[in-house]
C-alpha positions in Angstrom: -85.8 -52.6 9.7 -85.3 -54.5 6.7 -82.8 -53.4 4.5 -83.0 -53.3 0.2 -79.6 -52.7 -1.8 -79.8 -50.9 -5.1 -77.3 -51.7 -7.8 -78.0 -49.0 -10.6 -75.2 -46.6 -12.4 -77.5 -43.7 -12.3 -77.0 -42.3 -9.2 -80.5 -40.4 -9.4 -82.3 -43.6 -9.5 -80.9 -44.9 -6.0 -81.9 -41.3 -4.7 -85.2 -42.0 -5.8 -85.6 -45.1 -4.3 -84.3 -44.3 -1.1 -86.7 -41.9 -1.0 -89.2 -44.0 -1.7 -88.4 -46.9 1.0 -87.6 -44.6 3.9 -91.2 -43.4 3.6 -92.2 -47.1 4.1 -89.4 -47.9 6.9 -87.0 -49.9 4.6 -83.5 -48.9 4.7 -81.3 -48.8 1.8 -77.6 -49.5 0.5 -76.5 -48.1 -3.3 -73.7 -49.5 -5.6 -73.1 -47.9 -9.0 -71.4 -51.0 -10.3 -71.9 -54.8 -10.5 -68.5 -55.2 -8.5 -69.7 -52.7 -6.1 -72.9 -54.7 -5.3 -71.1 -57.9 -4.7 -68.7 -56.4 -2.6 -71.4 -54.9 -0.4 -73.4 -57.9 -0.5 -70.4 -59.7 1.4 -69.9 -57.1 4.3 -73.5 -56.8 5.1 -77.0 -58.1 5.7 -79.5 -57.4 3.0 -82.9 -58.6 2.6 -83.8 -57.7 -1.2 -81.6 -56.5 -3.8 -82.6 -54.2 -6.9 -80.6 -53.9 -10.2 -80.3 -52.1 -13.1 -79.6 -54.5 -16.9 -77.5 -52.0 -17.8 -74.0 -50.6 -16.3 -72.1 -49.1 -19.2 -74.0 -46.4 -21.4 -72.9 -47.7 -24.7 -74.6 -51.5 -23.5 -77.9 -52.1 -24.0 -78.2 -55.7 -24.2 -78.8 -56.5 -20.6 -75.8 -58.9 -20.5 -74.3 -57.0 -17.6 -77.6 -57.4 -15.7 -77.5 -61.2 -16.5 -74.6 -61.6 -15.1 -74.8 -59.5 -12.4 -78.0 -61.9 -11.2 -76.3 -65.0 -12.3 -73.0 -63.8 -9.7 -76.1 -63.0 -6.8 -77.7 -65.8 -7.2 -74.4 -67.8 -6.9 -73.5 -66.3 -4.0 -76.9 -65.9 -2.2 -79.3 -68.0 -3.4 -82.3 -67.3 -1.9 -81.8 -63.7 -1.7 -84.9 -62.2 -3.7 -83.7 -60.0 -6.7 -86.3 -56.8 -9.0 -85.0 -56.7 -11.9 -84.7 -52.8 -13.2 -85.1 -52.9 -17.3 -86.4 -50.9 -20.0 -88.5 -52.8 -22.6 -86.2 -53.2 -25.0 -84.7 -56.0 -22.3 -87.8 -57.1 -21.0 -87.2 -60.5 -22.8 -83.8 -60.9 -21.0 -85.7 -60.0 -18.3 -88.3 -62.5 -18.3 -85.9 -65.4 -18.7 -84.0 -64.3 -15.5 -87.5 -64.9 -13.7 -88.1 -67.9 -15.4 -84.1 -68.6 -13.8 -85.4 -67.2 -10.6 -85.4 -63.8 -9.6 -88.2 -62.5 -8.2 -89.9 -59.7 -10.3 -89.4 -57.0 -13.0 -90.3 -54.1 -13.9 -89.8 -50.9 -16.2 -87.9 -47.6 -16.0 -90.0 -45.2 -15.0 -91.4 -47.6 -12.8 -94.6 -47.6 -10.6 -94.1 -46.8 -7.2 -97.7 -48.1 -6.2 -96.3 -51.6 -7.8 -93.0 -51.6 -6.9 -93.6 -50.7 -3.3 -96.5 -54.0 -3.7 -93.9 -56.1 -5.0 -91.1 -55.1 -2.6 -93.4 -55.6 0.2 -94.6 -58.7 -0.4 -90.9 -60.3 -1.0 -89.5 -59.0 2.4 -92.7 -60.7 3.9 -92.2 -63.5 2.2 -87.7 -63.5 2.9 -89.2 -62.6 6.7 -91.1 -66.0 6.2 -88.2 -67.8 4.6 -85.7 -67.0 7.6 -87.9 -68.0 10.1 -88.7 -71.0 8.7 -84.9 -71.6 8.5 -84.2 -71.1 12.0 -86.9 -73.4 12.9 -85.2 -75.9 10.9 -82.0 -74.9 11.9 -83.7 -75.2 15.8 -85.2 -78.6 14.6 -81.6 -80.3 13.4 -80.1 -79.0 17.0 -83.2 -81.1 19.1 -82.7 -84.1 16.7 -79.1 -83.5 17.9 -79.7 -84.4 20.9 -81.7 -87.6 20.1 -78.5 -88.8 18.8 -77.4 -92.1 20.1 -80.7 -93.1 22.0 -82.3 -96.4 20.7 -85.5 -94.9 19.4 -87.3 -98.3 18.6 -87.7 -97.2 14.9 -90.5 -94.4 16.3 -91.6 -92.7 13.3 -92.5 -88.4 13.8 -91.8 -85.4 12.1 -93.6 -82.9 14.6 -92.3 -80.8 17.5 -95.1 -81.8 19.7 -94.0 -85.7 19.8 -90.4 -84.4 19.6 -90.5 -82.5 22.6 -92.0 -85.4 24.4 -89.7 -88.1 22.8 -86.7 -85.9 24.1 -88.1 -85.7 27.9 -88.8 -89.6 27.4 -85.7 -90.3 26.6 -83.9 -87.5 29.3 -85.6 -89.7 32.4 -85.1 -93.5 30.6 -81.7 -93.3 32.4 -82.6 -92.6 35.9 -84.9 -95.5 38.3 -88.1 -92.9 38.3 -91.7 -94.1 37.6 -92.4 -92.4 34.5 -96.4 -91.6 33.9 -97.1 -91.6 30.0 -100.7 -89.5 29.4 -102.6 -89.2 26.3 -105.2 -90.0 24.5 -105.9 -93.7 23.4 -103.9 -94.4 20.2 -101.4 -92.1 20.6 -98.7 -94.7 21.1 -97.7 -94.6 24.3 -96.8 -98.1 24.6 -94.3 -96.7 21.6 -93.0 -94.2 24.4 -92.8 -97.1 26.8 -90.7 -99.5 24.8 -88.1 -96.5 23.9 -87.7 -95.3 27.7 -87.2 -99.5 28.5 -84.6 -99.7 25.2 -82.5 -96.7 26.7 -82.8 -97.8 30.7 -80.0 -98.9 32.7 -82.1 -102.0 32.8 -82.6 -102.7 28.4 -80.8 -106.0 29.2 -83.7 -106.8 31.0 -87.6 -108.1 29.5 -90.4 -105.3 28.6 -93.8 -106.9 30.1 -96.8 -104.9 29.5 -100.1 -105.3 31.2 -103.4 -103.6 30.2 -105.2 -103.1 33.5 -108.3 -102.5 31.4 -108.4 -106.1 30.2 -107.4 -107.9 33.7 -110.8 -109.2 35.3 -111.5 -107.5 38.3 -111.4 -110.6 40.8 -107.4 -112.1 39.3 -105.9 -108.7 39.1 -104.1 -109.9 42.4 -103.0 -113.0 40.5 -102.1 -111.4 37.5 -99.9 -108.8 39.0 -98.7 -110.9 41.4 -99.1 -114.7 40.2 -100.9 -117.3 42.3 -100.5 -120.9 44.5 -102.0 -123.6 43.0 -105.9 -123.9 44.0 -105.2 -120.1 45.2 -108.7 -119.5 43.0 -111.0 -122.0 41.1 -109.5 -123.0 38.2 -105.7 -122.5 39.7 -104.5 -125.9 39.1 -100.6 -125.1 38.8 -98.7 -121.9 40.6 -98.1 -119.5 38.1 -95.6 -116.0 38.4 -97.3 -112.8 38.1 -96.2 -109.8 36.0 -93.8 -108.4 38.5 -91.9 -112.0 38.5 -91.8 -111.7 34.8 -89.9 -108.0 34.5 -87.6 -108.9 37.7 -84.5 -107.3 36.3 -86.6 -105.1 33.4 -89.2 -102.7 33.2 -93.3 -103.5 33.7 -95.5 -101.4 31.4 -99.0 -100.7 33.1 -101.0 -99.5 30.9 -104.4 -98.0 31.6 -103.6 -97.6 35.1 -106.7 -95.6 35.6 -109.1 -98.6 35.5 -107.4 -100.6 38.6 -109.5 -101.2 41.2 -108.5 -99.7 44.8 -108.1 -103.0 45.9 -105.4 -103.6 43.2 -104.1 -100.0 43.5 -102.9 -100.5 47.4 -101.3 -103.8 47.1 -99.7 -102.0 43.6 -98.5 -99.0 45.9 -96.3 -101.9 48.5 -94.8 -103.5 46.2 -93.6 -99.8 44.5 -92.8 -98.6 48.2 -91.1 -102.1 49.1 -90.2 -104.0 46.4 -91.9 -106.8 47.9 -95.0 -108.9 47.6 -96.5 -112.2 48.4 -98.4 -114.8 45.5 -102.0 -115.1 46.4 -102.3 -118.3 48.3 -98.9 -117.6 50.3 -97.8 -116.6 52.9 -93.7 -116.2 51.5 -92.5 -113.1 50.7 -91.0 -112.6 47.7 -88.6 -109.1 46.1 -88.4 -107.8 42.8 -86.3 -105.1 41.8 -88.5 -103.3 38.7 -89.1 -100.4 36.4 -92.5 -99.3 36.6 -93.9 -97.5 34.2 -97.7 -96.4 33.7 -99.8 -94.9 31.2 -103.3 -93.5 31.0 -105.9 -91.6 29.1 -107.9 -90.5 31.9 -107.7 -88.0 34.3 -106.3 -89.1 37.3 -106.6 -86.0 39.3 -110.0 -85.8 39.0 -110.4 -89.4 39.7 -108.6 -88.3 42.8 -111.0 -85.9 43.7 -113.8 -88.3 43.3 -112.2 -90.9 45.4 -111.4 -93.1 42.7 -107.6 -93.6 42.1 -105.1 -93.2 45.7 -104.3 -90.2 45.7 -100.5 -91.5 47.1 -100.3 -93.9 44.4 -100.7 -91.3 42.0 -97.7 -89.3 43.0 -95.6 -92.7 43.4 -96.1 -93.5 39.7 -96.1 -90.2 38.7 -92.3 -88.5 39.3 -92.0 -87.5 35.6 -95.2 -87.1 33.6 -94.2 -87.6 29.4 -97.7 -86.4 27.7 -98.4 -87.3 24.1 -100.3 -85.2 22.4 -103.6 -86.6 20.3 -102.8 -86.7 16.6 -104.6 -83.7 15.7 -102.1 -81.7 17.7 -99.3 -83.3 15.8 -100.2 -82.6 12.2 -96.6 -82.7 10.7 -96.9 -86.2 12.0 -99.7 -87.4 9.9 -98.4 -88.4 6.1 -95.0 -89.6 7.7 -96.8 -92.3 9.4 -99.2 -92.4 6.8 -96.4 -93.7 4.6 -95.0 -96.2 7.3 -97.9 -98.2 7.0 -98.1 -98.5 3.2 -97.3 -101.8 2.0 -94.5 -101.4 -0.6 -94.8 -100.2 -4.5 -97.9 -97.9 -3.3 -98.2 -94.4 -2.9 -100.6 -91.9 -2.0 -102.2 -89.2 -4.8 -102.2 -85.4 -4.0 -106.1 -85.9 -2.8 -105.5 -88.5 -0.3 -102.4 -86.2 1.1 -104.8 -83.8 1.4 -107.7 -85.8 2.9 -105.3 -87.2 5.3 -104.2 -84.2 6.8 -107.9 -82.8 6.8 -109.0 -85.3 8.9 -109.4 -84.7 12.5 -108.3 -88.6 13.4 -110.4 -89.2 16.8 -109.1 -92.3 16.9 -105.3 -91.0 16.5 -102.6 -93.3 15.1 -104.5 -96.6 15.4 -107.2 -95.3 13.4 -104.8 -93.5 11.0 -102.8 -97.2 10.8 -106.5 -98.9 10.3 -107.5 -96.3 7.3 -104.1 -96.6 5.4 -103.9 -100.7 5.6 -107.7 -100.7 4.5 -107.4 -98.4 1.7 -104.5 -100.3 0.4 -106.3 -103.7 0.5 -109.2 -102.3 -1.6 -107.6 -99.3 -3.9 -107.4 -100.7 -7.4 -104.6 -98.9 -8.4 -100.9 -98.4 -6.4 -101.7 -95.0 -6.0 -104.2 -94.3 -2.8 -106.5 -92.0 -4.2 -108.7 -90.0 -1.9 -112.2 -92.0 -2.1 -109.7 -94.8 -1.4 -109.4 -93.9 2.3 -113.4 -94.0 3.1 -113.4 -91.1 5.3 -116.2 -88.3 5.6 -116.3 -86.4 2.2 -116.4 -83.2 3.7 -113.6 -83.8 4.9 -111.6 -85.3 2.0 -112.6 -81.6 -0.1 -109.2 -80.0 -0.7 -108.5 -77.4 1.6 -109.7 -73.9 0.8 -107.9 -72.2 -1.0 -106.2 -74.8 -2.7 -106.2 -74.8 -6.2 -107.7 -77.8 -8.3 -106.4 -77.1 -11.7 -104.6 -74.4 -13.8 -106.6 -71.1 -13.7 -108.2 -70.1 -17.0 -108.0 -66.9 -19.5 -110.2 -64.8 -17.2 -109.1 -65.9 -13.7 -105.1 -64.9 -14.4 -106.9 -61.5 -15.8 -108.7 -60.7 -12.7 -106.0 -61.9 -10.4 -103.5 -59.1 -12.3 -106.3 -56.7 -12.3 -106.5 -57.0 -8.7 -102.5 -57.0 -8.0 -102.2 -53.5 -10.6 -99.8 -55.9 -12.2 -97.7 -57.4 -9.9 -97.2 -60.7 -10.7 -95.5 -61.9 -7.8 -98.9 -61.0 -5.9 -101.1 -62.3 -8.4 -99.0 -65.3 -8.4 -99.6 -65.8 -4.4 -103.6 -65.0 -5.0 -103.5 -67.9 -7.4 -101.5 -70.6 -5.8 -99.1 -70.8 -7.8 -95.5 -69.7 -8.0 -94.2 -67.2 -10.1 -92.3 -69.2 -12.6 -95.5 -71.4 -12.9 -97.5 -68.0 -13.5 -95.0 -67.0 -16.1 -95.0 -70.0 -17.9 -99.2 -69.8 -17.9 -99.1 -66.2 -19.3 -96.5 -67.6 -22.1 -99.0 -70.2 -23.5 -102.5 -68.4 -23.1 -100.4 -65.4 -25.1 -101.4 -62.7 -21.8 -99.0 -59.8 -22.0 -98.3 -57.8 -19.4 -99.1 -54.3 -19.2 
């Protein structure tokens, strides 16, 4: 239940209001004095405070109440504050919301408004506190990123952070590690960083692309050749696994090697040990194998496509990467990493970037950023810059394109029965930019 603390010398008006919250499950504390209120404030958890201008009844200058907020907001600052004031203060009282507190509004007050604004500011301190325990949650997990070599990856959301903390939990142990994902996600990224925190980082990082070896020298590739092993073989050349003796061997797109390829793969992983094409010596390697993959290998088991052994050989810890769509606090950090320097992006590009639902993941997001910065005119990126659908580029709905006129403020505070802090919130804008909107189109408030 949340609780609200009245600071008011007239005991009758804490009465009242206590009333008036228990009836909408709100609990509340009373002080009779500024001191009283601070005190309180210390010894227990409150969610919204409302005070009185006014303690002494020869004062009517709202200097108490001033500095009653000024001592709150000191001590607490983001705890939301009501002002209480008659309207000889209500000047005072509009400066203290221009210097942050929350709302005010007039003895006798509205209980239809007061209960609107009340509500909507323990929403919106609900909001606030989970939002810092997610932070809070968020500085703990970076934490424990401490200290790995994280090959200067670039993220910002929980979905890659999750998986960049399981990548780097297994880079110490001698486990095949299977990185799935989509294509672009970077998980050649994930690769390097599991290799950079290995017992065997020392050691060289050689990535293959099965998807670009020809199907007839995958042996040769993987495993090098004798020469005149094939046409064309005039020399003896080492394979991949030669070349990562010591280090770890990135296969990427593991999914397109041939069953052929995939048992002589699954010896060597079960052994250690191979033989060149065109000999007959054996030869042992001692390698990290890692493996990545867009497809679905399961299914492919099912269809008799990918060994169904060599599946669970490669795959003893699985580190998925989610597309880029599903990591959208990702976007406008990487965004930024590949901006040359001296540019920047405008408002409308942020917001095209993050609209768009980037199919091709960060290599298209890298490809959109360097080619909007080789043709945009001007060092800032707007959002026609980026060339993507327009439909997409439209800010989002919702969003507001420019300060709201005469008659938009009007119906928005017609609708709200005056609350600003709710008109405020219908309009997009914060309070203190509502106030400062009512000030220069001369709108008073009722």
């Amino acid at each position: 239940m949340p609780t609200v603390l009245v600071i008011d010398d007239n005991p009758a008006v804490a009465t009242a209001l206590e009333t008036l919250f228990s009836l909408h499950d709100i609990d509340t504390r009373a002080a009779t004095t500024p001191e009283q209120g601070l005190a309180l404030l210390e010894r227990e958890a409150v969610d919204l405070v409302v005070q009185d201008m006014n303690f002494r009844a020869d004062t009517t200058s709202g200097a108490e109440g001033e500095a009653l907020f000024q001592a709150i907001r000191a001590r607490h600052p983001d705890l939301p504050v009501i002002l209480l004031t008659a309207w000889t203060h209500l000047e005072s009282a509009v400066e203290l919301v221009k210097a942050g507190a929350a709302d005010y509004l007039a003895k006798p007050w509205d209980d239809r408004k007061l209960m609107a604004t009340v509500n909507n500011l323990l929403e919106l301190a609900q909001t606030r506190a989970q939002l810092a325990r997610h932070r809070a949650g968020q500085a703990r997990r970076r934490r424990a990123l401490d200290g790995f070599d994280l090959r200067d990856l670039v993220y910002a959301d929980p979905g890659t952070e999750a998986a960049l903390t399981l990548a780097c939990q297994v880079a110490r142990s001698d486990l095949p590690v299977l990185i799935t994902g989509p294509n672009g996600v970077g998980k050649e990224k994930f690769a390097e960083v599991i290799h950079a925190n290995s017992q065997v980082r020392q050691g060289p990082f050689v990535a293959v692309n099965c998807g670009a070896l020809p199907g007839e020298l995958i042996e040769a590739e993987l495993f090098g050749a004798e020469a005149g092993a094939y046409t064309g073989a005039t020399r003896a050349r080492e394979g991949k696994f030669e070349a990562a003796d010591g280090g770890t061997l990135f296969l990427d797109e593991i999914g397109t090697l041939p069953l052929a390829g995939q048992i002589k793969l699954l010896r060597v992983l079960e052994t250690g040990r191979f033989q060149r094409l065109g000999s007959n010596r054996e030869r042992t390697v001692k390698v990290r194998v890692l493996s990545a993959t867009n497809a679905d290998l399961r299914a492919m088991i099912a269809q008799g496509q990918f060994r169904e052994d060599l599946f669970y050989r490669l795959n003893a810890v699985e580190v998925h990467v989610p597309p880029l769509a599903q990591r959208p606090d990702d976007i406008l950090p990487l965004a930024r990493r590949f901006l040359p320097p001296g540019r920047s992006f405008g408002d409308d590009a942020e917001r095209a970037l993050l609209a768009h639902a980037w199919p091709g993941n960060v290599r298209e997001l890298r490809n959109t950023v360097q080619r909007a910065a080789l043709l945009a005119r001007e060092e800032t990126i707007r959002a026609g810059d980026l060339g993507l659908p327009a439909a997409r580029a439209a800010a989002p709905h919702g969003a507001p394109e420019h300060e709201p006129d005469r008659a938009t403020i009007e119906a928005a505070l017609a609708r709200s029965g005056g609350v600003l802090a709710q008109a405020a919130s219908e309009l997009g804008m914060s309070r203190q930019a509502l106030y400062r909107r009512l000030d220069r189109l001369g709108i008073r408030r009722d």
